[in-house]
C-alpha positions in Angstrom: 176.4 -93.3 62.8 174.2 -93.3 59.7 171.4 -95.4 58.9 173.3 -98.0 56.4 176.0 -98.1 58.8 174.0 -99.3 61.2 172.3 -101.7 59.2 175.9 -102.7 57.9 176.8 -103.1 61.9 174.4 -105.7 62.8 174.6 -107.4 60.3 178.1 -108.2 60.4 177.9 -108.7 64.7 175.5 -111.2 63.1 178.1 -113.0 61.2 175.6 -112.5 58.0 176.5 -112.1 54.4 174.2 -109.1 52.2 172.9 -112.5 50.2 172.0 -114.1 53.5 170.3 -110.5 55.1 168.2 -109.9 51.9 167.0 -113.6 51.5 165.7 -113.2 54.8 163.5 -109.8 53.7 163.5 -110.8 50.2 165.4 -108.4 48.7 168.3 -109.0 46.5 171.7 -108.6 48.1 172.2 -105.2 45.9 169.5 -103.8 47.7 171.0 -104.0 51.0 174.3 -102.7 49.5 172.0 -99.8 48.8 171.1 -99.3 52.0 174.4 -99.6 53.8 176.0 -97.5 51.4 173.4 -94.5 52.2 172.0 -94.8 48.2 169.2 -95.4 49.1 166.7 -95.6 52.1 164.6 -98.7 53.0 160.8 -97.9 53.1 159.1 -98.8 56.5 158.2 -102.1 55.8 161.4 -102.9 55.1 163.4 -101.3 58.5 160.0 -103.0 60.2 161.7 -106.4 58.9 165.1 -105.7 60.0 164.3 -104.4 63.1 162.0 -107.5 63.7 164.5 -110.1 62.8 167.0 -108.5 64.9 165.2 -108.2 67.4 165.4 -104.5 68.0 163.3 -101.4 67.3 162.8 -98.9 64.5 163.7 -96.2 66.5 167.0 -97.6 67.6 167.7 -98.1 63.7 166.8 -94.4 62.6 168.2 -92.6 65.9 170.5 -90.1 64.9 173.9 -90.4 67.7 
């Protein structure tokens, strides 16, 4: 599983729209659209944020399976 599909995995088990995910890490929601769609890569600070609101780590983000 990539990176964005991850990202894109959470957030739906979370029952969260992209607008609702990037208000929360103030991004807009084309920016997370970015990111599950692989075009582009979230900088640290950013997968720091995710992983913090969802309460899991970094490393279980960026793991490759």
């Amino acid at each position: 599983m990539t990176l964005g599909e991850k990202l894109r995995s959470i957030r739906k088990e979370k029952d969260m729209t992209k607008q609702e995910l990037g208000n929360v890490l103030n991004v807009p929601k084309e920016r997370i659209k970015l990111y599950e769609n692989n075009e582009e890569v979230p900088s640290d600070f950013y997968l720091s944020a995710f992983a913090q609101y969802f309460n899991i780590s970094v490393e279980e983000l960026t793991d490759a399976e």
